[in-house]
Structure formats: C-alpha cells, structure tokens
N, C-alpha and C positions, 0 to 999 in steps of 0.2 A: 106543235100545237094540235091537242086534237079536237075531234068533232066539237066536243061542250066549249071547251074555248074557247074555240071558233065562234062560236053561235053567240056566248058571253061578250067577248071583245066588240062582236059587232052590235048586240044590242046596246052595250054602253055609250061607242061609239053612235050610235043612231038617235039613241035617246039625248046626247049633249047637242046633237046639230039640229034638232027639233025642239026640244025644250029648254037649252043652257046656251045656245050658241054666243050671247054675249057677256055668258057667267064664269065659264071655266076657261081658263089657258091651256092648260093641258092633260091627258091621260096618259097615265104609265102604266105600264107593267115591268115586272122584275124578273128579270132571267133568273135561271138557275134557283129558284125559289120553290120551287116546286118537289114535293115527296113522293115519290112512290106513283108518281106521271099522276099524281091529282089536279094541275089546272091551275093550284093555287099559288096566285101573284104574275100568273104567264098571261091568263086573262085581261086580266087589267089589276093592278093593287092598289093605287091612289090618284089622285085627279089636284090640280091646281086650282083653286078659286082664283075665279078675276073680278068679283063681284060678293056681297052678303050672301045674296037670292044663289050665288053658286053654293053654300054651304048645304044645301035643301038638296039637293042633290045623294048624299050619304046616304047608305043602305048598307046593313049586312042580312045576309041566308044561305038557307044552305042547298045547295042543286046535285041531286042525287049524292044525298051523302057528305059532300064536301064543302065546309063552310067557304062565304067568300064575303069580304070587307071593301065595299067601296068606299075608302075615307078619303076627306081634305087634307092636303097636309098645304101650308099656307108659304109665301113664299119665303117668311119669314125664319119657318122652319127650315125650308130647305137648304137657306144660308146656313143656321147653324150644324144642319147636316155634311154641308161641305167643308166646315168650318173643325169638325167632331166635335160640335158639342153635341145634336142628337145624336143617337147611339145608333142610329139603322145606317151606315154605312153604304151599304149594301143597295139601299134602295136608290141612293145614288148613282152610284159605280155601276150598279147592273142596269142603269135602268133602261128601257126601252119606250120610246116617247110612239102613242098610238094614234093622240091626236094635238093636233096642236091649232089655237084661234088664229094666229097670225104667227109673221116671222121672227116680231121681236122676241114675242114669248117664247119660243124656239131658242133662238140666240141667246136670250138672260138664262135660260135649264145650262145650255151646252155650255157655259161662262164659268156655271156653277160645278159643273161637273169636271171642267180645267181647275178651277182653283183646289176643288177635292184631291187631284191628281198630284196638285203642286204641295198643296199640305204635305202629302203624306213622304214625301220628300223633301221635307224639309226639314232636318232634323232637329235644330232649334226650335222650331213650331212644336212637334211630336213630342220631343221631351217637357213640355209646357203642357200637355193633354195626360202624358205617363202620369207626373206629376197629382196629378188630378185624379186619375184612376188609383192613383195608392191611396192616396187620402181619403176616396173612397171606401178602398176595401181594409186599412187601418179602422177606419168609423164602427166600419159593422160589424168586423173584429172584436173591439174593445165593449161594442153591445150583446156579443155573443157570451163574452164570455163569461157576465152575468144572467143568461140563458138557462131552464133546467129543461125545458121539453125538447123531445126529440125531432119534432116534426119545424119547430122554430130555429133548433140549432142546424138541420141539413137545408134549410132556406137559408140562411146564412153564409153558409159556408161553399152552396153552389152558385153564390151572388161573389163571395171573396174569388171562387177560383173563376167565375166569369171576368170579376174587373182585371185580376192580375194575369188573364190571358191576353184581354186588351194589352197591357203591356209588353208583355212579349210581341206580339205581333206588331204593336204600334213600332218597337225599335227594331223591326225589322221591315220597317220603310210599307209594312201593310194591314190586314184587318180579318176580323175574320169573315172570310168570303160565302164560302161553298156550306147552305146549312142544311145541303142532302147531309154531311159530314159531322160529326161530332168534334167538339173542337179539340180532343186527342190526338182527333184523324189530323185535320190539317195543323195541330203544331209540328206533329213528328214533322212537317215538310219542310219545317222554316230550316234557315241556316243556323241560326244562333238562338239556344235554350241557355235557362238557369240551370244550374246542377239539380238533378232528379227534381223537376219542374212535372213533368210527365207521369212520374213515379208517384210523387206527393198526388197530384191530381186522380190519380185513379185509384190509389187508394181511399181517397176520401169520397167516391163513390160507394167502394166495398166496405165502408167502417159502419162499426155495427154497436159503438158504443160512444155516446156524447164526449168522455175524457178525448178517445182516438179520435175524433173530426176536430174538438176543439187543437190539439196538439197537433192534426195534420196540418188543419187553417195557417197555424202558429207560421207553420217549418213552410210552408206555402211564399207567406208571406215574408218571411227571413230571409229565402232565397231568391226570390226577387227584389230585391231592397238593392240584394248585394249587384246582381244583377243589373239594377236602375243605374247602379253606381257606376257602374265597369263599362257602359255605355255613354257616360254623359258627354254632350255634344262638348266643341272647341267654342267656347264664348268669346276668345278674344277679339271677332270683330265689332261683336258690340262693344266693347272700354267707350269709346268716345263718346258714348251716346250715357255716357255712366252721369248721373245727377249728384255730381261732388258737394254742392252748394246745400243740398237736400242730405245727401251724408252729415256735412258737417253742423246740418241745424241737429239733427239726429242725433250728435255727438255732445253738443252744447245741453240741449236738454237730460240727456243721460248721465253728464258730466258729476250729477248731483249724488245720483245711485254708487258711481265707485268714489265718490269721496267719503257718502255715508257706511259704504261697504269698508273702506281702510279704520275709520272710527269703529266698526264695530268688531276689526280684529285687534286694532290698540287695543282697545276696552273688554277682549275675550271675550265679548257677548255673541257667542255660537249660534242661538236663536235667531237672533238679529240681521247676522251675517249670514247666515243661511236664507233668509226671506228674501237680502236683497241681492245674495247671489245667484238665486231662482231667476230672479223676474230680470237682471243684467244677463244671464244666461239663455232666456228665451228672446230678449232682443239681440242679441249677438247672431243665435240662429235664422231670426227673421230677417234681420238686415241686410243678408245676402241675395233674398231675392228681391225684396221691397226697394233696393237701389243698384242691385246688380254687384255690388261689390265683394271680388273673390275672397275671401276671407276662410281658407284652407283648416287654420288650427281655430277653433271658436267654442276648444274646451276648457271649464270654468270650473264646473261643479265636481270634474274630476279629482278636483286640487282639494275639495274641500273635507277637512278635516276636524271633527266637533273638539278635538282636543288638542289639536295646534293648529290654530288658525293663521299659521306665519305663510304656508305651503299657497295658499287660495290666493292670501294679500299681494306675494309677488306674481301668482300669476296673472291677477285682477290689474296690476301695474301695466305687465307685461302687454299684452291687451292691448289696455287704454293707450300705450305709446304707439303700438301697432297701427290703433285705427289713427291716431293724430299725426303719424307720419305717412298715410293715405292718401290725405283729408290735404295735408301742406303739400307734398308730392307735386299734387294738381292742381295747385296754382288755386287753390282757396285758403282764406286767412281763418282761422277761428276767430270769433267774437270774442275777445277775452281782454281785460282791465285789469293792471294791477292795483288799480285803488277806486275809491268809487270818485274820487277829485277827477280821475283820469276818464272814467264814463260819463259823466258829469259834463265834460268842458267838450267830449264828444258827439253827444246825443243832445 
C-alpha cells in the first residue's frame, strides 16, 4: 500500500466513524486489483450500507491522476455475488474488510465469502451458471450477426469471448481472478481448455474484417458448446428429487401434439407436421431441465422429411413410449380413460 492509499484508506475509514458510524457495515478493498501500483481498489473499492443515509456516502474522483469509486454495493448484491450471479467475483474472493460496525456484519461478509468458496466447488451449481453464460453469449451472437458496423460488431464479440471465458474458468472450479492479467494470460494456466479456445480468442483481437470476428465469434462459441458438454457434472444424485408427477402432467397435456403430429403424417400434410414437430421438439429439449429428466436422445426434427413423412411418425412414437415408460417406471399412473363413461363415473 503506498503513501496515497494509505492516506485514502484512512480518510474513508475516518470519514464512516465520524459521519456514517450507524450507516455502513462495512469497507472493502480489493486486493490484487490494482494496475501498474495505482491504489485503485487497494484503497478502499466498495462500502456496505446499513442504513439509506449510508447510500449518501458514494463519491467518485480522481487523486493525482487515478480515478477512485467509492460505491454501495447492498447486501443484497453481495449474495448474489457469492451466489455468481453478480459478475465481480473477485470483489468477493479478494476482498479485504477495512472497517467493520460490529461483529455480526463481520460474520454475515465472511458467511458470504464461505459460500462463494463452496459454489464454486460445486459442480452442479457451476454448471447451472455455465449454462447461463452460454445463453448469454448465444444471445449476442445471434444479434451480431445481423450487425454491419465495425465498432458494434468487436463490442460484441469481446462480450461473447468474455462470457465464454467465464466458462471455461467456471469448469474449472474458478474465475477470473488476477485483472493485472489479460484473460489469455490466466487461461493458459487453467488445466482444462476447449480446443484452440486460445487461438480463437486472440485472433479475434487481431481480425480486421466483420466476416473474420463474426466466423471467429461462431468457431468461439462451437467450441465451447462441445466443451460445456465434455464436462457435464454426474446428476444422478439428484433422480429422487425428479418431479414425476409434474413430468407426467407435462406428458398428459402434450399427449395432444403427437396424436395431431401422427394425423398430420396419415394425411401427408408436411406443413402441418412440421409446425407441430417444431414446438414437440422444443418441449422435448426443455423438459430435461424444467424437471430434471435425463432424456439422452430427444432428436425429432432430424427424422423429419417433407416427402416421407413415415421416418418422423415412428420416431414421434418412439419418443412418446420413451417418455411413458419414464413417467410409469416411477410409480406415477398417467391420467388416461378409455371412454368418457370411464372419466365420468371417476371424476
């Protein structure tokens, strides 16, 4: 810490026990935060309100040269900092507490900073965040690619290869830390990359033409996918906690889709068949995580063929017996009447 820090840290420090003493919980600073020995985040980087009147507190400027940000961050957020849903990781993991009003405030940060620690070792948790981070950078993907300026499309693309670094790092049980480093620097360190993960990344620094960012972004994102995949945690201790009962409502209402999908391959209506092998196809994808249920093969539209529609119909069968020998497996019944006398005399 040098001389300005010093002097920084204590005037924040002086100014909460004089003016904020029953406002703020606590002051951080952020190790390792700091570039080129400028002070900033070692000083102090954020403060805890314990109080409204603590938000009044907040100031940024700049002290010879180097800006500095006294902000709130509330404790709300810091949950979901430990939680990764905020993305400053870091201000957690690094953080260094400079003042604190009492011991509980004390104790609830260091709670927070355990649970951070236990996330990110938890691989079921982490791949619930990966998750998250692709469909991110899929998002901004599919808006690049109707992009034509240059300055739009490398905001994009240094946003795709941000989120899909978080992934990398995230399956490998950490984050990225160190941001003297470029995150080049600290992937090479990790144990486990996507194939030319690295390679993709840096050239899409050096691309010098919209076609070559959009096609790096592409090849960015392909190889992490595969990557996401090559990784996925062992879910079988979750099964018991699987909502069969909620599968088989799921199954009962959909039941509708592949009967009108079989009618519309009797009847060759290609059109038809196609619209509602779409939307049977998008719920077969979703259903695995909406109730956890493993469902391996939950290809549909590969079958699909505008001029033999026989191909799709048995594998739309195939399927449906799948998920109904699931559903019966674990000891749920479907709701099913063979006459309406029969639902009648039971409802």
């Amino acid at each position: 810490m040098n001389n300005i820090t010093q002097k920084l840290s204590e005037w924040a420090i002086n100014k909460i026990k004089t003016e904020y003493k029953d406002d703020i919980a606590l002051l951080i600073a952020t190790e390792n935060h700091s570039v080129n020995n400028d002070g900033h985040g070692e000083c102090f980087d954020y403060y805890i309100p314990a109080t409204d009147r603590g938000f009044e507190l907040s100031q940024t400027f700049i002290v010879e040269g180097v800006g500095h940000d006294l902000y709130p961050r509330s404790w709300e957020r810091t949950e979901k900092t430990a939680n990764l849903i905020d993305p400053c990781t870091v201000c957690l993991d690094n953080a260094k507490i400079l003042y604190y009003r009492n011991e509980d405030d004390k104790n609830r940060f260091l709670e927070l900073k355990k649970l951070l620690s236990e996330n990110l070792n938890n691989s079921e948790f982490m791949y619930k965040r990966v998750l998250e981070k692709l469909d991110n950078a899929m998002k901004l993907y599919q808006t690049m690619v109707f992009e034509s300026k240059m300055y739009r499309i490398r905001t994009a693309a240094g946003y795709i290869a941000d989120y899909l670094s978080d992934i990398v790092f995230y399956l490998n049980k950490t984050y990225f830390k160190d941001w003297r480093n470029g995150h080049i620097t600290e992937l090479q360190k990790l144990k486990y990359l996507p194939h030319n993960f690295i390679e993709y990344y840096a050239a899409i620094i050096k691309a010098k033409t919209i076609d070559e960012i959009k096609t790096l972004s592409f090849l960015l994102i392909d190889v992490t996918r595969k990557f996401i995949s090559n990784h996925k945690p062992d879910i079988k201790s979750q099964e018991m906690d699987v909502d069969y009962q909620g599968f088989a409502n799921w199954y009962q209402e959909l039941s509708l889709t592949w009967r009108r999908l079989r009618f519309y391959c009797d009847t060759n209506n290609a059109e038809q068949a196609f619209d509602d092998a779409c939307y049977l196809q998008n719920e077969l994808i979703l259903v695995k995580d909406e109730y956890g249920i493993e469902i391996d093969k939950v290809d549909l539209l590969g079958y699909f063929n505008a001029e033999d529609l026989t191909y799709i119909r048995k594998r739309a069968e195939e399927l449906e017996m799948f998920v109904i020998e699931q559903i019966e497996k674990n000891g749920v019944k479907i709701s099913k009447y063979d006459t309406i006398d029969d639902f009648l005399k039971k409802n």
